[in-house]
C-alpha positions in Angstrom: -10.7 12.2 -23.2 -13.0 8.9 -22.4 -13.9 8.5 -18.9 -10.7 6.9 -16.7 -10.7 3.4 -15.6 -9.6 2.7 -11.9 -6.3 0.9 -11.5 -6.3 -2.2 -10.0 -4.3 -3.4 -7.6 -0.7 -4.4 -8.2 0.5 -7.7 -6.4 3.8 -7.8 -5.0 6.9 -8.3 -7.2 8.4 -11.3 -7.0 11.6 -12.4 -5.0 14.3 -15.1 -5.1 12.4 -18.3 -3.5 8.9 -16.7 -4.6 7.0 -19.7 -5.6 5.0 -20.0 -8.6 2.2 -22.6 -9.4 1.8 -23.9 -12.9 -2.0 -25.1 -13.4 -4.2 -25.5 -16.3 -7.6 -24.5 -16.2 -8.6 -24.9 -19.5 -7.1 -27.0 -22.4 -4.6 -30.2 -22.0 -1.2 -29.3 -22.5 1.7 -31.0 -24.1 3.8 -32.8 -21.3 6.9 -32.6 -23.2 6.5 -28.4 -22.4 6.5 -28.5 -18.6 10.4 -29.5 -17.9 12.0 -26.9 -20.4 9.6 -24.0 -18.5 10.1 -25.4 -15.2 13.7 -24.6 -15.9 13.3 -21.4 -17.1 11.4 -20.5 -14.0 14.0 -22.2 -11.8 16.6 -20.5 -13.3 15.2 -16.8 -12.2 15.7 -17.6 -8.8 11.7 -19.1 -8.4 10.3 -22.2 -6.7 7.6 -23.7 -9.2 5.1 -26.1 -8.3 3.1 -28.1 -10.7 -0.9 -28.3 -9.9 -2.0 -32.0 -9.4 -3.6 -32.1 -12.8 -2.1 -29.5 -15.1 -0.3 -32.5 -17.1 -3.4 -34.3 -17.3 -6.1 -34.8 -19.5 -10.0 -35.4 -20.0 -11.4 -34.9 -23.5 -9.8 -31.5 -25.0 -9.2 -30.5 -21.0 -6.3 -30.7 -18.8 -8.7 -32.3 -16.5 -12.7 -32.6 -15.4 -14.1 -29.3 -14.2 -13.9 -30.3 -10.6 -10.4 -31.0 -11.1 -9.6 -27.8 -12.9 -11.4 -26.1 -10.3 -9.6 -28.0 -7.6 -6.0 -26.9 -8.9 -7.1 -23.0 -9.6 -8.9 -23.1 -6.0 -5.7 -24.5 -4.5 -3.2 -21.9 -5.9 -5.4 -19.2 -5.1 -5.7 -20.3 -1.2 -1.9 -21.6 -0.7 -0.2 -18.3 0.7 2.9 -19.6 -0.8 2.2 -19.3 -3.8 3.1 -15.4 -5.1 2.1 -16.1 -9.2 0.1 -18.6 -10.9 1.4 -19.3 -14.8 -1.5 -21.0 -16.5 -0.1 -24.1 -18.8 -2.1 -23.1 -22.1 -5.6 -21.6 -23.1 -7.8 -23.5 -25.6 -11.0 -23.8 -23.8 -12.8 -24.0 -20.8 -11.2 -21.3 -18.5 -14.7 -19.6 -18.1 -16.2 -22.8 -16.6 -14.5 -21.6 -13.3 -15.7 -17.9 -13.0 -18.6 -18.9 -11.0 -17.1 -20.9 -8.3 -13.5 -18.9 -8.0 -15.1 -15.6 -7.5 -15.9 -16.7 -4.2 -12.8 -17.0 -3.6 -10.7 -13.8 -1.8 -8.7 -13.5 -4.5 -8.1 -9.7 -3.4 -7.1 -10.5 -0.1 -3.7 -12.2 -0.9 -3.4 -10.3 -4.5 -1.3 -13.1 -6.6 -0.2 -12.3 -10.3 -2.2 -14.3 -12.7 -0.1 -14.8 -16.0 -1.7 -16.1 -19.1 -3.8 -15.5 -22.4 -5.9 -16.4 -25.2 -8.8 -18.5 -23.2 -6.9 -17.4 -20.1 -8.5 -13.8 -20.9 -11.6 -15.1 -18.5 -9.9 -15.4 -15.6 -7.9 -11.8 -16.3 -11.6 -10.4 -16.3 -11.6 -12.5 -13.0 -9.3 -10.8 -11.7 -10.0 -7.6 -12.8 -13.7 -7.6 -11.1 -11.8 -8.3 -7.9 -9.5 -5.1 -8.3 -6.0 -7.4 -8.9 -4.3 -6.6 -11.5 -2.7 -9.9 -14.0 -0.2 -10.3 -16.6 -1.4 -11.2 -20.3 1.2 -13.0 -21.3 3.3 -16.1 -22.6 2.6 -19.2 -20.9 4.3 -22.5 -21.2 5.0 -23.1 -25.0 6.4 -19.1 -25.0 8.7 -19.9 -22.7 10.1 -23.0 -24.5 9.9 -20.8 -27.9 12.2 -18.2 -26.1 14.6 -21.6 -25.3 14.6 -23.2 -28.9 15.0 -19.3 -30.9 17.3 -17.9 -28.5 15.1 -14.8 -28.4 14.3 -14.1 -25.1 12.8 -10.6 -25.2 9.6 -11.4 -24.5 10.4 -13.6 -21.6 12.8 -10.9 -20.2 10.0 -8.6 -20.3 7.3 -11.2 -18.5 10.1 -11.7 -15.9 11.1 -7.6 -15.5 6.8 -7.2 -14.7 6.8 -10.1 -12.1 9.8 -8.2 -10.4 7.8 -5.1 -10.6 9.7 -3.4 -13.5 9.0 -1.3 -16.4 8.8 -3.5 -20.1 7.7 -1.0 -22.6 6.1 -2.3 -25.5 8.0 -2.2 -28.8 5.3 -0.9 -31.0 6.5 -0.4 -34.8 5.3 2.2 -37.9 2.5 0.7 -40.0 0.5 2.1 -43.1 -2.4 1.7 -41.0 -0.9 3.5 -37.5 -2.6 6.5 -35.9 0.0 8.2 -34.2 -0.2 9.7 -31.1 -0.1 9.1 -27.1 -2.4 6.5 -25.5 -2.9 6.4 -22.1 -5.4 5.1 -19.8 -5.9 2.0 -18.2 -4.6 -1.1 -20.0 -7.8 -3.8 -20.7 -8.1 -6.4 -23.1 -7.0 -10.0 -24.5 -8.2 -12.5 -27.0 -11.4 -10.7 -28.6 -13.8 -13.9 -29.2 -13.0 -14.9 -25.6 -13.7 -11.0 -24.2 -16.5 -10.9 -26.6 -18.4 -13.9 -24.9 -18.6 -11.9 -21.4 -19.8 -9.0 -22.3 -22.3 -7.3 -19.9 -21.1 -9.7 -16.8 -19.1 -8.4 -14.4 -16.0 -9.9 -15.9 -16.2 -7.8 -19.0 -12.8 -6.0 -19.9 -14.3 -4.4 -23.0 -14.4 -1.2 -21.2 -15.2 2.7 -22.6 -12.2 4.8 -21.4 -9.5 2.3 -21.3 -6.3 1.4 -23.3 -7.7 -1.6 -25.7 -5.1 -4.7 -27.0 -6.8 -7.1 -29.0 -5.9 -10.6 -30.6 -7.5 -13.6 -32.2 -7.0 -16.8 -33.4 -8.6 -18.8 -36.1 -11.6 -16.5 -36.5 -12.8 -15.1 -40.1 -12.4 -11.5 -40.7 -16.5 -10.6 -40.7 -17.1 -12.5 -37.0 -14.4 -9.8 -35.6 -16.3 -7.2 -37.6 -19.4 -8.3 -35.7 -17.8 -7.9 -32.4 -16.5 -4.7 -33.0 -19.7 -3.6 -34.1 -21.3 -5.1 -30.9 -18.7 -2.4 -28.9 -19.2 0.0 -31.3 -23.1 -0.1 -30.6 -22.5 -0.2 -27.1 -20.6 3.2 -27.5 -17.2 1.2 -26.1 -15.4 1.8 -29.5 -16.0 5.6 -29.7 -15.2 5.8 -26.4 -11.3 4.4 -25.9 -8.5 6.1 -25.4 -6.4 4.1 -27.5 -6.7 1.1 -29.4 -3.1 -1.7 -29.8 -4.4 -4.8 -32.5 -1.7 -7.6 -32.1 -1.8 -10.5 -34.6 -5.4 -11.7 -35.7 -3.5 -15.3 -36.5 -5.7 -17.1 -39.6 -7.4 -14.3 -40.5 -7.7 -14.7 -44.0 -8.6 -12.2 -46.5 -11.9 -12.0 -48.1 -14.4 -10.3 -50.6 -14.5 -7.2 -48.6 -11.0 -6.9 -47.0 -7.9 -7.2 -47.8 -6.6 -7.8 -44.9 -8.4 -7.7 -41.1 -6.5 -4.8 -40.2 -8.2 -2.9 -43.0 -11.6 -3.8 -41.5 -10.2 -2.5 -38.4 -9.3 0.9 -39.7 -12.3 1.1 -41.9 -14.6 0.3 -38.0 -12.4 3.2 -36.6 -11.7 5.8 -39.3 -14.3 8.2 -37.3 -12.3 8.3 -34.0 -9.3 10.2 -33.3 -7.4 8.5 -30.2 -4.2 6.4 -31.5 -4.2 3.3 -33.3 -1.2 0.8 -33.6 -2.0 -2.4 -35.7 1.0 -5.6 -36.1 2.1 -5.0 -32.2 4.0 -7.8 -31.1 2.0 -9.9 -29.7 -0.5 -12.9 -29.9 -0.6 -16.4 -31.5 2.5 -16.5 -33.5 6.1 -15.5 -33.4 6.2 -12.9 -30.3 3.9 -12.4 -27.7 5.0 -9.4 -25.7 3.3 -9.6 -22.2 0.6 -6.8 -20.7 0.1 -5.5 -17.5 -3.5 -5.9 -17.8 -5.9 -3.1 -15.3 -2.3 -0.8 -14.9 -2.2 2.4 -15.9 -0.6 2.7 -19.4 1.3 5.0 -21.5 3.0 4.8 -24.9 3.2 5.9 -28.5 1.8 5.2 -31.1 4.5 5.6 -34.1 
C-alpha cells in the first residue's frame, strides 16, 4: 500500500438553526438560482445568509477581488456561521489563497461545500487540516428541484449532519475492481493541476484520487496525468474514481478520455472506477474531501 494520508479534521455536523453563508468567490452567478436554493436550505431546518456580493457582478466575477475577499473573510470570522456553500466556480477562487490562509480557519473548523474552481479553496482547507465537502452548489440544488431527483442533495445534506453517503459507483468495461481506501483527495483536475508543488496541492501519493473536468481536450488531461505520473503521484495512489470529463471529445488517439486514462494506468494495480456519478452534468454526488475513505470498485 502507498504511504497513508492524515485525516483532516471533521467540522461539526450541522443542527436545526445552524446557519449557512452562501458567497461566491469566484465567478458571477445567476440571480434567478439563489431563491430556489435558499429554500432548499431553509427547508432542512438551516438559517442561510447571503454574502454582500455573491449576487453581484464585475467582469466574469461575482465581484472585485477585494470584495470576494471581503465576503470569504467574513464567513470565515462570523462564529455563526457553521458551513459556507459557494454560489458557483468558474474562475477566480485561487485569487484568495494568499490572503485567507491567514485566516484561523482551523480554529472554528466550518464545512466548506463546493467544486470545480471551488477545488482551490478545498486545497485551502486541506493545508489547514479541515476537512470540506466537494460538492453541488447552487445550480445542483435547483437541478434536484426542477428533476425531482434529489439523491445527490440528500447525500450533501446526510454529510453536513455527519452521516454516512456512500458513493453509488457502477460496473464499467474499463473498471478495476477491488477495495480502495485511503484518504479521499481531489476535484476538478485543470484547477488541482495549477497548484501543484504549493502547499495547497491535493494531488497527493497515498490517497483515494476523484477527478473531473470540464471543457478540456483529451491530450491537456493526458499531460497532467503525466505531470503526476512523473512525479511518482500516479503509481503511488491507492485508488483512483474518474467522474465525468464533460466536453471531452474524442480524437486521433482516443476514443474516448477514459481510454487514455486506462491506457496512463494499465501498469498499476490499486482499483479504478471510471463514469462515477459525479461532475459537470447530470449528477454530482458530493465528497468528503481529506476523510478517510472506503468503497468498491465493481
Amino acid at each position: 500500500m502507498a504511504s497513508v494520508q492524515q485525516a483532516a479534521t471533521r467540522p461539526r455536523p450541522l443542527s436545526p438553526g445552524d446557519k449557512i453563508a452562501i458567497a461566491s468567490p469566484a465567478g458571477a452567478v445567476d440571480p434567478a438560482l439563489f431563491a430556489p436554493a435558499i429554500a432548499m436550505l431553509e427547508q432542512q431546518g438551516w438559517r442561510v445568509e447571503v454574502m454582500t456580493h455573491a449576487m453581484g457582478r464585475h467582469g466574469t466575477y461575482s465581484g472585485t477581488y477585494p470584495e470576494r475577499l471581503e465576503d470569504m473573510r467574513r464567513a470565515i470570522l462570523d462564529p455563526e456561521v457553521r458551513a459556507i456553500m459557494c454560489g458557483r466556480g468558474g474562475y477566480g477562487a485561487v485569487h484568495l489563497l494568499p490572503e485567507l490562509d491567514k485566516l484561523p480557519i482551523a480554529d472554528d473548523p466550518k464545512w466548506l461545500i463546493g467544486f470545480s474552481d471551488i477545488s482551490a479553496l478545498h486545497g485551502l482547507w486541506h493545508a489547514h487540516g479541515v476537512a470540506s465537502i466537494h460538492a453541488p452548489m447552487l445550480r445542483g440544488l435547483c437541478y434536484a428541484a426542477e428533476t425531482g431527483d434529489h439523491r445527490q442533495t440528500d447525500a450533501l445534506f446526510a454529510m453536513l449532519r455527519g452521516q454516512e453517503a456512500p458513493l453509488p459507483l457502477e460496473a464499467h468495461p474499463l473498471n478495476r475492481p477491488g477495495r480502495a481506501e485511503g484518504i479521499l483527495l481531489g476535484g476538478n483536475l485543470s484547477v488541482l493541476s495549477g497548484l501543484i508543488g504549493t502547499k495547497y496541492d491535493l494531488l497527493q501519493p497515498g490517497a483515494v484520487l476523484f477527478l473531473e473536468d470540464v471543457n478540456e481536450t483529451i491530450y491537456k488531461i493526458e499531460r497532467i496525468l503525466w505531470q503526476l505520473r512523473l512525479r511518482g503521484v500516479l503509481s503511488s495512489l491507492n485508488g483512483l474514481i474518474i467522474g465525468q470529463f464533460t466536453g471531452a471529445e474524442p480524437d486521433a488517439n482516443y476514443v474516448s478520455i477514459y481510454d487514455m486514462i486506462a491506457e496512463m494506468v494499465a501498469e498499476y494495480d490499486y482499483p479504478v472506477a471510471y463514469n462515477a456519478p459525479f461532475g459537470h452534468k447530470g449528477l454530482n454526488f458530493p465528497f468528503l474531501l481529506g476523510a478517510p475513505f472506503s468503497t468498491v470498485v465493481p
